[in-house]
PDB file of N, CA, C, O and CB in Angstrom:
ATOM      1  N   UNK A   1     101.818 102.485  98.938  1.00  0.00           N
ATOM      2  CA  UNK A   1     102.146 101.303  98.196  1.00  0.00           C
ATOM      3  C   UNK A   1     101.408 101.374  96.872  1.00  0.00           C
ATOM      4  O   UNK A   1     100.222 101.693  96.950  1.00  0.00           O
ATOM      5  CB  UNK A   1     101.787 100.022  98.986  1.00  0.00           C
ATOM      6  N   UNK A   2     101.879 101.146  95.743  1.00  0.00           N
ATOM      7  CA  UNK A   2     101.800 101.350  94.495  1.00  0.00           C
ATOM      8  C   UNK A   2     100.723  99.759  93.870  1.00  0.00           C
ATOM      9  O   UNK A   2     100.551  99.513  92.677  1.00  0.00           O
ATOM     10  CB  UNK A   2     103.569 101.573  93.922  1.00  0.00           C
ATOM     11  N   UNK A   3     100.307  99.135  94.718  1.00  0.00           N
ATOM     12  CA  UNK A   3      99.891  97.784  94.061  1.00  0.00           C
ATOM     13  C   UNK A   3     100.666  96.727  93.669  1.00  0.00           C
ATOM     14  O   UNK A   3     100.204  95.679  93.217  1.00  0.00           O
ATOM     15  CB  UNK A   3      99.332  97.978  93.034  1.00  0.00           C
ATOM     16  N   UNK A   4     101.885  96.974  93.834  1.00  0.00           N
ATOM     17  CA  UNK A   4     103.186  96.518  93.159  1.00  0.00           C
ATOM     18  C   UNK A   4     103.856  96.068  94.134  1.00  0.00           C
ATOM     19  O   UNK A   4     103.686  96.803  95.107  1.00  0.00           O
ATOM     20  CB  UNK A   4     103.999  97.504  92.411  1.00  0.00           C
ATOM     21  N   UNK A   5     104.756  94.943  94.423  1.00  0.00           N
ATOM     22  CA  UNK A   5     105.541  95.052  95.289  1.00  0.00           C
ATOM     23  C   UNK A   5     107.014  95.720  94.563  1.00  0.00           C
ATOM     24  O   UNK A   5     107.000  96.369  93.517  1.00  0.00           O
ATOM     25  CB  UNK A   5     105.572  93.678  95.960  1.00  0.00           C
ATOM     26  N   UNK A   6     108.111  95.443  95.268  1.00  0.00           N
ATOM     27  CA  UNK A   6     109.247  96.141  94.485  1.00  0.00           C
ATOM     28  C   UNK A   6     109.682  95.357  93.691  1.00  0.00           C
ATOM     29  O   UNK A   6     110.327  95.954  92.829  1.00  0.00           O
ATOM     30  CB  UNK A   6     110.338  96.634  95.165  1.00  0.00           C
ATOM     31  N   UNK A   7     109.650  94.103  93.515  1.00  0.00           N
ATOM     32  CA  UNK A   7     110.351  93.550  91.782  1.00  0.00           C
ATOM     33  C   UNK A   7     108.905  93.439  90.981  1.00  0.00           C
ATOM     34  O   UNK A   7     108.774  92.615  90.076  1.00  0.00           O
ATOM     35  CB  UNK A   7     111.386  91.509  91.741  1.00  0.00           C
ATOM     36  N   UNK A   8     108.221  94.002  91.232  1.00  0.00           N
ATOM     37  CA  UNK A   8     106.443  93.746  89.998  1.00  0.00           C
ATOM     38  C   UNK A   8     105.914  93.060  90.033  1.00  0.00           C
ATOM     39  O   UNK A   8     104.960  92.953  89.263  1.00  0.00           O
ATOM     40  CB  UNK A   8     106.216  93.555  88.647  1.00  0.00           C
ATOM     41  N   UNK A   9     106.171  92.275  90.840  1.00  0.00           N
ATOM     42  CA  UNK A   9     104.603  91.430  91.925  1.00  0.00           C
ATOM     43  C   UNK A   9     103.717  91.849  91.999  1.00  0.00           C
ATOM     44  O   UNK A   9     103.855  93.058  92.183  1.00  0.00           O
ATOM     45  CB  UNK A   9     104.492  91.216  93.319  1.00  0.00           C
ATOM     46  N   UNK A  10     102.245  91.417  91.949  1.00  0.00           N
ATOM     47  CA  UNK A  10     101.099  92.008  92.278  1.00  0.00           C
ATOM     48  C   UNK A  10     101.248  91.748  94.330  1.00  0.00           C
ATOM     49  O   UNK A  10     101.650  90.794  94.996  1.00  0.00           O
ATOM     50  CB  UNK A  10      99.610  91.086  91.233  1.00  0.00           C
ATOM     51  N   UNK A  11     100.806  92.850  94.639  1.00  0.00           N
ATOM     52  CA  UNK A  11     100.976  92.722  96.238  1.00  0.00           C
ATOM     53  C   UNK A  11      99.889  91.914  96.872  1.00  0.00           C
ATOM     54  O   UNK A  11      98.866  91.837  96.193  1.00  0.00           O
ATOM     55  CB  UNK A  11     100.955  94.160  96.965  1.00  0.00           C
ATOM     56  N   UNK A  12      99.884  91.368  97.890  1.00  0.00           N
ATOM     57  CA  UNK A  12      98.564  90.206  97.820  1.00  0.00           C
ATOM     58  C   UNK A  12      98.660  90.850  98.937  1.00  0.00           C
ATOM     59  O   UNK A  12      99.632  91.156  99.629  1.00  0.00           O
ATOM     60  CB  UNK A  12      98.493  88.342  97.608  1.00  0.00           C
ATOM     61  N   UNK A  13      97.100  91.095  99.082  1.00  0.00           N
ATOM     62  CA  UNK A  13      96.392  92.281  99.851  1.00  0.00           C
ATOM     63  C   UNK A  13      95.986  91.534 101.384  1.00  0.00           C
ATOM     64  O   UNK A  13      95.740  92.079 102.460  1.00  0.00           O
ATOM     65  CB  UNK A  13      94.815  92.907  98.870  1.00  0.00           C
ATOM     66  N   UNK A  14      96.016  90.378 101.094  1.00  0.00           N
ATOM     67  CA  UNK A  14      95.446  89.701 102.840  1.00  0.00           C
ATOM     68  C   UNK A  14      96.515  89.272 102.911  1.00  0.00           C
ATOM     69  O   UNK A  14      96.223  88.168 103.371  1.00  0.00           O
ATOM     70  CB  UNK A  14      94.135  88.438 103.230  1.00  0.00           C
ATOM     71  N   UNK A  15      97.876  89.258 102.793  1.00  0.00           N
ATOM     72  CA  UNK A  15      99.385  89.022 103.704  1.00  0.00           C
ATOM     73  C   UNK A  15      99.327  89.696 104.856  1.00  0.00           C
ATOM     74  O   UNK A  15      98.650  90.724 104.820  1.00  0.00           O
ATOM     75  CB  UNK A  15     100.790  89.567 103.013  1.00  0.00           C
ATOM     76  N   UNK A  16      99.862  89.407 105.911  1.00  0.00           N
ATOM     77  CA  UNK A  16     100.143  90.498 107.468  1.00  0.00           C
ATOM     78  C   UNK A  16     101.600  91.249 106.629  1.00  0.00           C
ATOM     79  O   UNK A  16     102.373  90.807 105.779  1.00  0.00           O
ATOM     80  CB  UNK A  16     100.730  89.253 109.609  1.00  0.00           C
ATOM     81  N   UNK A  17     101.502  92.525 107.324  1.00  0.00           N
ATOM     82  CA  UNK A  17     102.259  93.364 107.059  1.00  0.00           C
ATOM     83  C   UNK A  17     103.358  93.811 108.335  1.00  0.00           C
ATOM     84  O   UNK A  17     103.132  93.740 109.543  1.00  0.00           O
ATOM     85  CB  UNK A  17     101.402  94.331 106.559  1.00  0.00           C
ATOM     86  N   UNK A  18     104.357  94.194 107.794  1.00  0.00           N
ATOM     87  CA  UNK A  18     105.440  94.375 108.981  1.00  0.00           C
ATOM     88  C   UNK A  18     105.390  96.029 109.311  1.00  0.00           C
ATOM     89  O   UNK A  18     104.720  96.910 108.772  1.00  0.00           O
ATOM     90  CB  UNK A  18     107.192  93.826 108.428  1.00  0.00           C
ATOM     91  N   UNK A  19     106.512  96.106 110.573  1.00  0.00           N
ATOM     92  CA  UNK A  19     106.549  96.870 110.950  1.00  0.00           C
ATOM     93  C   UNK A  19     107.023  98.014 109.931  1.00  0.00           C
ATOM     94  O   UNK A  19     106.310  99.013 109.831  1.00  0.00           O
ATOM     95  CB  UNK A  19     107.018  96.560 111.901  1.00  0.00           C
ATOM     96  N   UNK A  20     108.198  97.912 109.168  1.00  0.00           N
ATOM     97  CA  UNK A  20     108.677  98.463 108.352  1.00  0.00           C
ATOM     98  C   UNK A  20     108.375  98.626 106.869  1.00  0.00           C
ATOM     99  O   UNK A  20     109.145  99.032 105.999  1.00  0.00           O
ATOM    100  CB  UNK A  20     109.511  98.130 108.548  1.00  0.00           C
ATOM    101  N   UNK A  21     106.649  98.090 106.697  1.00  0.00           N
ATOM    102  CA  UNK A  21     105.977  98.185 105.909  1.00  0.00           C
ATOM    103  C   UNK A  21     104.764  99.877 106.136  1.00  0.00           C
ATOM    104  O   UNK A  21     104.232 100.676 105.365  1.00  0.00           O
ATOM    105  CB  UNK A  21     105.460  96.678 105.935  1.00  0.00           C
ATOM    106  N   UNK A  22     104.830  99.698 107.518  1.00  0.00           N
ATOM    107  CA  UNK A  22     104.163 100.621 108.239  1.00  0.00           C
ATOM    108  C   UNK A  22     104.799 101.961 108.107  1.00  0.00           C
ATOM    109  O   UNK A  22     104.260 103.043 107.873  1.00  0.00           O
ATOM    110  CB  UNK A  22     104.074 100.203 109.583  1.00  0.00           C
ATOM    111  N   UNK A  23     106.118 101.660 108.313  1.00  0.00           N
ATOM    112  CA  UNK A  23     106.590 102.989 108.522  1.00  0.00           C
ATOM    113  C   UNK A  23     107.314 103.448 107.419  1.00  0.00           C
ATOM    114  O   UNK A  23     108.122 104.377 107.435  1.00  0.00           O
ATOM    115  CB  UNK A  23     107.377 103.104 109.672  1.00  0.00           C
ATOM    116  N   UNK A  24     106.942 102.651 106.302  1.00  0.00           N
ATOM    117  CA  UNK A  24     107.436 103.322 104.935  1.00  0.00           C
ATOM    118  C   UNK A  24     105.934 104.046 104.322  1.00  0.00           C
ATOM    119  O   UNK A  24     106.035 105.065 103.639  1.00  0.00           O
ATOM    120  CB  UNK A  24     108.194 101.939 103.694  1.00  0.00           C
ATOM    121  N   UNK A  25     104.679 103.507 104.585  1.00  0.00           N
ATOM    122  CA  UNK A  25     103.827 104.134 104.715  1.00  0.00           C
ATOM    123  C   UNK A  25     103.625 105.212 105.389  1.00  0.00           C
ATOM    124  O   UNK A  25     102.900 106.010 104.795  1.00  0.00           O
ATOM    125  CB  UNK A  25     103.288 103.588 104.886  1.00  0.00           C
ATOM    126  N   UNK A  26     104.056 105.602 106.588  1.00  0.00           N
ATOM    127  CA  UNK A  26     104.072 106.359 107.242  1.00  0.00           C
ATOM    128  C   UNK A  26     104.984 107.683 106.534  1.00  0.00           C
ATOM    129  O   UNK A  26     104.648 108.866 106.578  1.00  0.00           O
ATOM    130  CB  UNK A  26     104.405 105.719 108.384  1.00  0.00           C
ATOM    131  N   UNK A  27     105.999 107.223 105.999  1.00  0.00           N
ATOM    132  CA  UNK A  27     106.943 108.459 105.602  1.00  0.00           C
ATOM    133  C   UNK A  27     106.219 108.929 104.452  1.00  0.00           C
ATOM    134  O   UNK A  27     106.114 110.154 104.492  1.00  0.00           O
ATOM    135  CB  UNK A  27     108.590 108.108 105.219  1.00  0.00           C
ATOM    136  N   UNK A  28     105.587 108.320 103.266  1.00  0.00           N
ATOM    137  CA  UNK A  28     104.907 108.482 102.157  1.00  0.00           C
ATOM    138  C   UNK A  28     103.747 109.505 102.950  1.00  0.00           C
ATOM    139  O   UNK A  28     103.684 110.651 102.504  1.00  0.00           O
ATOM    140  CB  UNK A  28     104.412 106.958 101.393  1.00  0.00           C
ATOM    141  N   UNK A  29     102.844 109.156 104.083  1.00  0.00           N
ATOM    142  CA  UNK A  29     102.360 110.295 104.394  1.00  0.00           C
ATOM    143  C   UNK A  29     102.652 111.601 104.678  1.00  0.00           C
ATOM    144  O   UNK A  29     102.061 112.636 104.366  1.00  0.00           O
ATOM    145  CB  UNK A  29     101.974 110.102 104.979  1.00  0.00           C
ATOM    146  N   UNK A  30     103.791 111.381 105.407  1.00  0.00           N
ATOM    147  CA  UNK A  30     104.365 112.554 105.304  1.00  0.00           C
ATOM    148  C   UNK A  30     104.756 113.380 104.633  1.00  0.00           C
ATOM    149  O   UNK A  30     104.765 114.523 105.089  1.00  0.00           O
ATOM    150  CB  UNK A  30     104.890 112.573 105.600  1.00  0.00           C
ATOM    151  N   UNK A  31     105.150 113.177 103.519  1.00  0.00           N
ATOM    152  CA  UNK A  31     105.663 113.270 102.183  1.00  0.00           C
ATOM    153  C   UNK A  31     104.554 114.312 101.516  1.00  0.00           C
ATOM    154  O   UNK A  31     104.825 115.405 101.018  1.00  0.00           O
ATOM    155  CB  UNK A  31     105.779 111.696 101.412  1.00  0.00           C
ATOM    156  N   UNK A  32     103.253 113.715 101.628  1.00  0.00           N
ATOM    157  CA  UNK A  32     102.180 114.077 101.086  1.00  0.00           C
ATOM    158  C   UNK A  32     101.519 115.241 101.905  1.00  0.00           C
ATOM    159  O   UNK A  32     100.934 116.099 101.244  1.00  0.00           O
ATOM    160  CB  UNK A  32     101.387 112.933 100.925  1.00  0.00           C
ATOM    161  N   UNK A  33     101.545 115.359 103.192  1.00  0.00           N
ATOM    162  CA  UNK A  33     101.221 116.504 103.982  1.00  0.00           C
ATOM    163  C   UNK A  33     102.396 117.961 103.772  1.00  0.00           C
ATOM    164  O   UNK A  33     102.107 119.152 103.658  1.00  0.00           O
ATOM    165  CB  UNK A  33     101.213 115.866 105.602  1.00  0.00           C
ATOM    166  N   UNK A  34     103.770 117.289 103.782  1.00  0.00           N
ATOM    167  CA  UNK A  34     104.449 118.482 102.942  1.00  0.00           C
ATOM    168  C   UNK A  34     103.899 119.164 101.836  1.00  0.00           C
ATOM    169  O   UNK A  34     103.525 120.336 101.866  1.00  0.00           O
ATOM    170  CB  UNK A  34     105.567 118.083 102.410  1.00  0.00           C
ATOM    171  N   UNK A  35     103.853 118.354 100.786  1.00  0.00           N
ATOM    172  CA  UNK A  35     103.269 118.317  99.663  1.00  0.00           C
ATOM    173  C   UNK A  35     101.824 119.570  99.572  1.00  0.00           C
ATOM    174  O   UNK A  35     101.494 120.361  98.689  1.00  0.00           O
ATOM    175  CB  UNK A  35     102.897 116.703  99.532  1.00  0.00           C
ATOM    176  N   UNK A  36     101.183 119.217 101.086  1.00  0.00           N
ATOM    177  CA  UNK A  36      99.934 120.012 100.610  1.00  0.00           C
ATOM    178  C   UNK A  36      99.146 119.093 100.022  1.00  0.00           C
ATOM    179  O   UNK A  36      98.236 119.543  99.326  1.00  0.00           O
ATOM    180  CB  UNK A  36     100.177 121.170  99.624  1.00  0.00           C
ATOM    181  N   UNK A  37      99.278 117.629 100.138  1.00  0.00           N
ATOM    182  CA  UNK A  37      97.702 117.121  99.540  1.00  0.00           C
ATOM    183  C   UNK A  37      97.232 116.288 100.468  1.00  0.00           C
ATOM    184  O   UNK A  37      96.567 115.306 100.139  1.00  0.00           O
ATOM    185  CB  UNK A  37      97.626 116.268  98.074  1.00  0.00           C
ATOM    186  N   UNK A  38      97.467 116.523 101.525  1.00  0.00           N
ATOM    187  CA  UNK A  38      96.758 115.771 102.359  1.00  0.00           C
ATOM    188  C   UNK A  38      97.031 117.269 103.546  1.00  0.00           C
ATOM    189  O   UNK A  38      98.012 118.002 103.671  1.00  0.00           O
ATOM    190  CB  UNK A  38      97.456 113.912 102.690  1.00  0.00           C
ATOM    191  N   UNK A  39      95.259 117.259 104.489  1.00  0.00           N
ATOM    192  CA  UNK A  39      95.329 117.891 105.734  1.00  0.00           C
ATOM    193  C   UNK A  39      95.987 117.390 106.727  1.00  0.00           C
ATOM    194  O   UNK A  39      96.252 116.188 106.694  1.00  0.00           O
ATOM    195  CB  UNK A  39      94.284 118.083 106.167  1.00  0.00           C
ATOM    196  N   UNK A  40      96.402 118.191 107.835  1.00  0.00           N
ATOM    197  CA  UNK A  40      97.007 117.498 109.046  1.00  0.00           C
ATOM    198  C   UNK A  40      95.879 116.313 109.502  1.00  0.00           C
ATOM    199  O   UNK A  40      96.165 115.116 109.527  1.00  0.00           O
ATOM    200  CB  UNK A  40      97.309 118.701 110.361  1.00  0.00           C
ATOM    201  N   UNK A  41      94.951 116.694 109.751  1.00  0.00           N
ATOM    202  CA  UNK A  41      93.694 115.862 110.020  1.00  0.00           C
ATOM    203  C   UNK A  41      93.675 114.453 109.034  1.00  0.00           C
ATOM    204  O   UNK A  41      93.988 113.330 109.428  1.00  0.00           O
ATOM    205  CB  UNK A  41      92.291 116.877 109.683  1.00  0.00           C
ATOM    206  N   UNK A  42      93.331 114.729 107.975  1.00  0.00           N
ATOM    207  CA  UNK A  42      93.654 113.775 107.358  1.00  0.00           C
ATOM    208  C   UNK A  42      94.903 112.691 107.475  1.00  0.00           C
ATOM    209  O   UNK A  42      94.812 111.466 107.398  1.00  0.00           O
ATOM    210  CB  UNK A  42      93.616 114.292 106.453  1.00  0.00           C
ATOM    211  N   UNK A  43      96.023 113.439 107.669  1.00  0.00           N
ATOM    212  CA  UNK A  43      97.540 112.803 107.901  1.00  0.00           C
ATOM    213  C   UNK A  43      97.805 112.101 109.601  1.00  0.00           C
ATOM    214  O   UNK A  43      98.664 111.364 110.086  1.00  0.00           O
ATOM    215  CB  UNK A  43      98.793 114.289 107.635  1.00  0.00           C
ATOM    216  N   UNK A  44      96.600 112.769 110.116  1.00  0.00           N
ATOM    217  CA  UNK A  44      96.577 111.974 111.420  1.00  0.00           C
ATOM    218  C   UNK A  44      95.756 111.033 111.725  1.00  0.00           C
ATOM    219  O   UNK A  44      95.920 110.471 112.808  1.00  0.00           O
ATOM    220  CB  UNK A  44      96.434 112.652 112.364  1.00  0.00           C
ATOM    221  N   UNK A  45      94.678 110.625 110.861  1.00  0.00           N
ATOM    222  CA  UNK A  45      93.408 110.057 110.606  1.00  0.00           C
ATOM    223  C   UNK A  45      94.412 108.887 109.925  1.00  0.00           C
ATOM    224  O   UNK A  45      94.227 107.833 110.533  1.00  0.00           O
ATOM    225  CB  UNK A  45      92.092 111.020 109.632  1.00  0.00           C
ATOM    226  N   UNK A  46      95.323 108.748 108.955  1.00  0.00           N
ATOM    227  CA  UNK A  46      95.662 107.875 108.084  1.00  0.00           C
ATOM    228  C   UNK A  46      96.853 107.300 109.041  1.00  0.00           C
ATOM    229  O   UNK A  46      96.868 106.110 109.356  1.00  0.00           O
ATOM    230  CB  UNK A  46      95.989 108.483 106.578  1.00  0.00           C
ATOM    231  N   UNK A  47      97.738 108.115 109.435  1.00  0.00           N
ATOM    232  CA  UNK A  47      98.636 107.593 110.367  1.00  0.00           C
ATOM    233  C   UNK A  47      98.142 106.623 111.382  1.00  0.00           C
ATOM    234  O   UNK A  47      98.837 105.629 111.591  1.00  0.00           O
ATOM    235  CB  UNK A  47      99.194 108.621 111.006  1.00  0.00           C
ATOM    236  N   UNK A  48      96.824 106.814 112.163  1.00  0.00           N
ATOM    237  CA  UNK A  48      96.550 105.727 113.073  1.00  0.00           C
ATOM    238  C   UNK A  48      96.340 104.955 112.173  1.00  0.00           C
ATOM    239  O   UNK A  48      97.107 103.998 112.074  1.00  0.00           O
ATOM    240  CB  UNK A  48      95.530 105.782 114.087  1.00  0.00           C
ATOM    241  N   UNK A  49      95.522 105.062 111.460  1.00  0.00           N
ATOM    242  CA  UNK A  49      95.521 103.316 110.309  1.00  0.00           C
ATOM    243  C   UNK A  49      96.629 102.705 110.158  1.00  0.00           C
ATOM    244  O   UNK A  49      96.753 101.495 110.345  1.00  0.00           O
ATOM    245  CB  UNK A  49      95.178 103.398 108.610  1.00  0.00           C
ATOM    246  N   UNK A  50      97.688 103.588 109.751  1.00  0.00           N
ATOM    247  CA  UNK A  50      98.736 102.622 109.311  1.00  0.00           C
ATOM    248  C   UNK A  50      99.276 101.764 110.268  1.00  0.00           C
ATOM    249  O   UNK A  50      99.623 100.610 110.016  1.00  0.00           O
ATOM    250  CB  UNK A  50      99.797 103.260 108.764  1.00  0.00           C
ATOM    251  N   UNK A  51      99.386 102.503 111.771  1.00  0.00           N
ATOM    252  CA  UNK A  51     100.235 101.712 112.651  1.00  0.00           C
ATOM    253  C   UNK A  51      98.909 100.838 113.340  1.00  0.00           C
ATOM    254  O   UNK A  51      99.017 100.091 114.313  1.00  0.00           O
ATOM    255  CB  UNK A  51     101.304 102.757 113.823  1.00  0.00           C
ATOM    256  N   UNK A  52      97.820 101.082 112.698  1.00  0.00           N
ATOM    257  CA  UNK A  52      97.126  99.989 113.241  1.00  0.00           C
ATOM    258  C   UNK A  52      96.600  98.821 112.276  1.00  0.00           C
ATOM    259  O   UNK A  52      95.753  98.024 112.678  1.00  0.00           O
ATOM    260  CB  UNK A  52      96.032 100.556 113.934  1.00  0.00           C
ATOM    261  N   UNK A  53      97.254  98.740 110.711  1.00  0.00           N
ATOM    262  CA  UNK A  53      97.026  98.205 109.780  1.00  0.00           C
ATOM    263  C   UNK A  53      97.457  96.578 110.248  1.00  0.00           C
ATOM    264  O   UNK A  53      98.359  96.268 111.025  1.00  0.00           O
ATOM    265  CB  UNK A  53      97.693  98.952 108.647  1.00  0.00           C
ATOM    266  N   UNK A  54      96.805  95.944 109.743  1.00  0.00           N
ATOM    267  CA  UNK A  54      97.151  94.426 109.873  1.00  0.00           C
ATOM    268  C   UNK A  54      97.553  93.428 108.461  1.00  0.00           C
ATOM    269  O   UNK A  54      98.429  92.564 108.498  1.00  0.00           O
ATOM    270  CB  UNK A  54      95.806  93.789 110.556  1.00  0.00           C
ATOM    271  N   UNK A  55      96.643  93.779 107.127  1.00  0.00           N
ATOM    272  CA  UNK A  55      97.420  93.508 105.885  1.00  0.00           C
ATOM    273  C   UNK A  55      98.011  94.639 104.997  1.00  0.00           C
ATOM    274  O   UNK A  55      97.929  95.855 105.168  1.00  0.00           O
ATOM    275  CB  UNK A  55      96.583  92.770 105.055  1.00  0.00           C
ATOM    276  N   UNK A  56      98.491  94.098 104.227  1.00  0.00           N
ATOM    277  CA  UNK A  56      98.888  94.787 103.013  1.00  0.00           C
ATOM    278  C   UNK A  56      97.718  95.735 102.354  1.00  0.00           C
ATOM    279  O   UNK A  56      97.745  96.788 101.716  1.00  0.00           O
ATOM    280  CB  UNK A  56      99.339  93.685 101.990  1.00  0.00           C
ATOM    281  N   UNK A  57      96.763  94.930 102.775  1.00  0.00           N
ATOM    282  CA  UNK A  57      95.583  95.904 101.647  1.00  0.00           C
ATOM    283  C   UNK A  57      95.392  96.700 102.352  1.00  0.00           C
ATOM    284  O   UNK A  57      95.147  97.760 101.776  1.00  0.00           O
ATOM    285  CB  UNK A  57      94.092  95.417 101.064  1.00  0.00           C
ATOM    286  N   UNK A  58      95.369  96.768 103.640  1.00  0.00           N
ATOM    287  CA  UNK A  58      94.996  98.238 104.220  1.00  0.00           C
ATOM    288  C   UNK A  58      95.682  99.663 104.641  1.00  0.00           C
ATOM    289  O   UNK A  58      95.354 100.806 104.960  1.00  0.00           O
ATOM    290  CB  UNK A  58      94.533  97.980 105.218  1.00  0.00           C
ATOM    291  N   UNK A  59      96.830  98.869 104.439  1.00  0.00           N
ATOM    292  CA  UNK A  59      98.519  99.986 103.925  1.00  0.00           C
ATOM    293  C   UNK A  59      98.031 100.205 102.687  1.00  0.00           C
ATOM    294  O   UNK A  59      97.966 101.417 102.486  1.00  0.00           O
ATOM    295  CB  UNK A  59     100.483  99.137 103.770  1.00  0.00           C
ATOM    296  N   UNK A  60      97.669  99.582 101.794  1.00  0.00           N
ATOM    297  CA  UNK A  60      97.490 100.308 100.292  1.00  0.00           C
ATOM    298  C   UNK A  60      96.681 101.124 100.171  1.00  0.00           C
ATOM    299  O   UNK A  60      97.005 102.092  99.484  1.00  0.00           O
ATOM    300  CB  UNK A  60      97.164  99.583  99.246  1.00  0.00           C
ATOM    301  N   UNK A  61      94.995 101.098 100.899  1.00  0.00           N
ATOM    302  CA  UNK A  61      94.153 101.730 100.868  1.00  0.00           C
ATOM    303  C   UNK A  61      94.475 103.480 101.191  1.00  0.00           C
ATOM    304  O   UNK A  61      94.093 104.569 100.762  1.00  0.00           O
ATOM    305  CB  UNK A  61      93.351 100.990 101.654  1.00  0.00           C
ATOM    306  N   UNK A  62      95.285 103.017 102.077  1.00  0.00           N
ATOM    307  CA  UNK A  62      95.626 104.538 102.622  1.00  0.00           C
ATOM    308  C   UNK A  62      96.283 105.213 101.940  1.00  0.00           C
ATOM    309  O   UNK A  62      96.346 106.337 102.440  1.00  0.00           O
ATOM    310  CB  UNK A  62      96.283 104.693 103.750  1.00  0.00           C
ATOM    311  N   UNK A  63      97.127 105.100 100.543  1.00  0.00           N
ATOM    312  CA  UNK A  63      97.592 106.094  99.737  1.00  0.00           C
ATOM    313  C   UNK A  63      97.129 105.811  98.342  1.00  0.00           C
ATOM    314  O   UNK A  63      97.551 106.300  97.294  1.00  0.00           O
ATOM    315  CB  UNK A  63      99.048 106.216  99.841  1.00  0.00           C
ATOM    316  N   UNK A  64      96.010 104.770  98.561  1.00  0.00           N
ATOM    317  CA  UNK A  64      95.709 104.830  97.354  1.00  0.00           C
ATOM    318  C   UNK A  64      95.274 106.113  96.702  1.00  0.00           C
ATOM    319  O   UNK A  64      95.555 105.875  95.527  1.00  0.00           O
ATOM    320  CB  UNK A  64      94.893 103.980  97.231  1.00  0.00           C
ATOM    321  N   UNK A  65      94.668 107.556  96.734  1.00  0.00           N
ATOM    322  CA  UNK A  65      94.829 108.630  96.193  1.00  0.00           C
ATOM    323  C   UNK A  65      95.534 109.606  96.215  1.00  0.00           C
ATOM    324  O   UNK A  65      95.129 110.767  96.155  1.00  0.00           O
ATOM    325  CB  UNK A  65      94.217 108.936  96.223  1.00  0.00           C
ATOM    326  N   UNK A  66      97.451 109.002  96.364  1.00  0.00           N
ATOM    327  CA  UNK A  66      98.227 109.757  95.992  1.00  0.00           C
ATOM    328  C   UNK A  66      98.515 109.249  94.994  1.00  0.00           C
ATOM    329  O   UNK A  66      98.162 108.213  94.431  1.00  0.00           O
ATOM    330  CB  UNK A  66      99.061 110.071  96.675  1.00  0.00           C
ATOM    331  N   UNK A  67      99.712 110.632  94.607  1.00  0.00           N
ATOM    332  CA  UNK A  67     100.396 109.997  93.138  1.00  0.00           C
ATOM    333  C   UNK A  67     101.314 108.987  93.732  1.00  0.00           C
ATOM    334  O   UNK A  67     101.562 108.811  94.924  1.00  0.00           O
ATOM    335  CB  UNK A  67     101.374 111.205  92.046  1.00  0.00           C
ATOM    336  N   UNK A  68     101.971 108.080  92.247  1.00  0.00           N
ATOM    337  CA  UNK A  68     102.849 107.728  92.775  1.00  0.00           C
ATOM    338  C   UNK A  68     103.864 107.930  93.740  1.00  0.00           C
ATOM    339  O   UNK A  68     103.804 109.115  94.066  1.00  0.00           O
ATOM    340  CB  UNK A  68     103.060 107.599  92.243  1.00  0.00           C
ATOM    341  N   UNK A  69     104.664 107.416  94.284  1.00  0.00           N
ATOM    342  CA  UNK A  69     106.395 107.806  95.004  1.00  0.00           C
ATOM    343  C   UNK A  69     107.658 107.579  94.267  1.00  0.00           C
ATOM    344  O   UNK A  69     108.267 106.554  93.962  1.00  0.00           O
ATOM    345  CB  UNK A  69     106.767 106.878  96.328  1.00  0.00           C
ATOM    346  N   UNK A  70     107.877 108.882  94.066  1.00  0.00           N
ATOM    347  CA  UNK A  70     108.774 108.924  92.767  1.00  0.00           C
ATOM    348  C   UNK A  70     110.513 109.035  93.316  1.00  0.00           C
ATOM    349  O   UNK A  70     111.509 108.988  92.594  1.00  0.00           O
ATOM    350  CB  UNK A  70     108.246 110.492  91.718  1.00  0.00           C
ATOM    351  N   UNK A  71     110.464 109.171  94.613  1.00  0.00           N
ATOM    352  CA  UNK A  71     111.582 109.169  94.930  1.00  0.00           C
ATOM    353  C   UNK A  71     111.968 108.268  96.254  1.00  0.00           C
ATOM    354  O   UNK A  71     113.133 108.219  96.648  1.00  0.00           O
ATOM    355  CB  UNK A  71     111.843 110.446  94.980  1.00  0.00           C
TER     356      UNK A  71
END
């Protein structure tokens, strides 16, 4: 998650987050272990976070040092 929601909202970080917030996070990890910038370890370390994330801010935390998602 980019900080952003999708029309340019600032994302408000203590909202509960959905399931399908999770697993768009989840694919972005993946994305990034293709990629080569993240270890499997790492990508499995971040994956339990996500599906165990409860707000928004802590889905963000977890890609906060990728690049954007450009596609």
């Amino acid at each position: 998650m980019s900080g952003e929601a999708e029309k340019g909202a600032p994302v408000q970080r203590d909202l509960r987050t959905s399931d399908a917030e999770r697993q768009a996070v989840v694919r972005r990890l993946e994305r990034a272990l293709r990629d080569g910038r993240l270890t499997v370890l790492e990508f499995d370390e971040r994956t339990r976070a996500a599906y165990a994330a409860r707000t928004r801010g802590e889905l963000e935390d977890l890609t906060e040092d990728l690049p954007p998602d450009l596609w």
